[in-house]
Structure formats: C-alpha cells, structure tokens
C-alpha positions in Angstrom: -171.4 0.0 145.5 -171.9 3.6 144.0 -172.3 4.4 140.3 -171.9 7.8 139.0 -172.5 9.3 136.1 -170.9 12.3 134.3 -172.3 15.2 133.4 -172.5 13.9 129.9 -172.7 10.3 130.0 -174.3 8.6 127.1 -174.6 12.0 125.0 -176.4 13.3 127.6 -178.8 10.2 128.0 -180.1 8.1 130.7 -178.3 4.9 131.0 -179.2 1.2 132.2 -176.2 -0.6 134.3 -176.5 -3.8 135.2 -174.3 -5.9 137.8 -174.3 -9.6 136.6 -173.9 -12.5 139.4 -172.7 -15.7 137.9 -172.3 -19.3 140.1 -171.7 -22.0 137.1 -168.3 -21.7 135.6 -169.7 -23.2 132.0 -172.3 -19.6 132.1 -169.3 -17.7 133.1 -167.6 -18.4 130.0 -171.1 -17.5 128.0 -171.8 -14.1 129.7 -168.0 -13.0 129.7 -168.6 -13.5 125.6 -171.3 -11.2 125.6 -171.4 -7.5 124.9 -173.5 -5.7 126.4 -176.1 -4.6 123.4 -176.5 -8.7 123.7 -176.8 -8.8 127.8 -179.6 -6.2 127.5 -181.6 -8.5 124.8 -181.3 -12.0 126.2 -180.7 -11.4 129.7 -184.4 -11.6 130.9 -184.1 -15.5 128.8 -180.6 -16.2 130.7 -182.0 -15.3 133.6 -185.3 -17.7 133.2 -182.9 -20.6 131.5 -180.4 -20.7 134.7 -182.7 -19.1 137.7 -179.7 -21.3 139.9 -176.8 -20.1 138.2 -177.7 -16.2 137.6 -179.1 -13.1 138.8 -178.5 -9.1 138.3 -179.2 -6.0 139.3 -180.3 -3.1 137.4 -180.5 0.6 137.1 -180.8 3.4 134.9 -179.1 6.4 136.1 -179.9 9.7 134.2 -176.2 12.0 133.7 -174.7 14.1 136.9 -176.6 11.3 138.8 -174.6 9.6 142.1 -176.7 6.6 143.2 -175.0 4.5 146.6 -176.1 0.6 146.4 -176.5 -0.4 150.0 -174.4 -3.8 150.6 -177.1 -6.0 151.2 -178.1 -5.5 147.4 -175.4 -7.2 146.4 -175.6 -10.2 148.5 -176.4 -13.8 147.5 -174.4 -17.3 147.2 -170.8 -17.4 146.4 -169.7 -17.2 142.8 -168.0 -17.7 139.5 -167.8 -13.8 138.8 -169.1 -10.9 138.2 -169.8 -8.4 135.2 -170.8 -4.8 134.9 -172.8 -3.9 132.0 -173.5 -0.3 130.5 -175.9 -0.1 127.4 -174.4 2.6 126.0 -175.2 3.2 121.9 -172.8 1.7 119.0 -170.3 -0.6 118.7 -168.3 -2.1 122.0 -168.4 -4.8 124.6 -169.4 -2.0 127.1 -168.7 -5.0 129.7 -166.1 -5.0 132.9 -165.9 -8.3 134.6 -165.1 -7.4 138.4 -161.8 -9.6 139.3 -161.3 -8.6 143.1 -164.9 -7.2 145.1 -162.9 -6.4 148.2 -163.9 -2.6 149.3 -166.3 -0.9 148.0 -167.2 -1.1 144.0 -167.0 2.6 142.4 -169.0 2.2 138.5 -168.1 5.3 136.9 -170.0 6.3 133.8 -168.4 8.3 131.6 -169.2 10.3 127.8 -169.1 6.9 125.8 -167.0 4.2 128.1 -167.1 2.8 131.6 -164.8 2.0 134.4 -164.9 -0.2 137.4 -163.0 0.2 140.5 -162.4 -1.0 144.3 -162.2 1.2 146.9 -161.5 0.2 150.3 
C-alpha cells in the first residue's frame, strides 16, 4: 500500500489515516456508518469491545510525504471489509470503504478530500 500526501493536504497539516479491518458482517454495517471524526474518537473502544472482529492500522503523514506500507502490514484473517479513514477538519464522512484489494492500494491525500485506488 502507499499513501501520499499533497503538497497541501489538510491546509498544510499533518494527517492521521487509518486502514480499518472488519471480519463480523453486523460491525461492518456499524463502522461503514461512521465518519471519520467518529472513527478517530471511539475507535480505541471498538477496538477493545470486538478484539476478534477488528483491527487497524494507523499513520500520520505530514504534506509532500510518500510513505510505502510493506504487504505484510496488511495481513491478518479473511474479512468483511475494509475502510480508509482520513481525519481531516469539518464536516464529511472522510471514509472510503475498499471494494476490490487486488494490486496494490494507492491512498492519496489531497487539499481537503481523499481517494483510494488499486493498482496492479
């Protein structure tokens, strides 16, 4: 996986990214609810409530910064699905749910929005 961040993501701000592992379908349907100024407030409770059922990684990347996830990272059990986060400020879901993680995932951090791609 690499994330990237522009020149002038988040107003010229760091910014945390979090990659969101879910294995129970009934959490799926929770966490794909959530936007992201939630996710970065309860996720440490989610997290302790359903140790089983989810897991995520997190960075902070500072803007102009290119950071390469090494594959093993991003291993564990098979699951439900899988959501980028990005805390950027203000209103918005500032959440991508990953549909298809065949290739390699490209996060790209942008002014004030996020997109998520595959690359093979």
């Amino acid at each position: 996986m690499t994330l990237a961040a522009s020149d002038q993501a988040n107003n010229d701000s760091p910014i945390a990214v979090d990659v969101v592992f879910v294995t129970d379908k009934t959490l799926l349907a929770r966490v794909a609810e959530l936007p992201a100024s939630k996710w970065f407030t309860v996720r440490g409770d989610l997290a302790a409530t359903f140790p089983d059922s989810l897991h995520y990684q997190s960075w902070e990347l500072v803007p102009g910064q290119r950071l390469v996830v090494p594959g093993d990272k991003l291993r564990g059990p098979r699951v439900a699905g899988v959501f980028v986060f990005a805390d950027y400020p203000g209103p918005g879901a500032y959440r991508v749910r990953v549909e298809r993680f065949n290739g390699r995932l490209v996060v790209q951090l942008g002014d004030n929005a996020f997109s998520v791609s595959s690359v093979k």
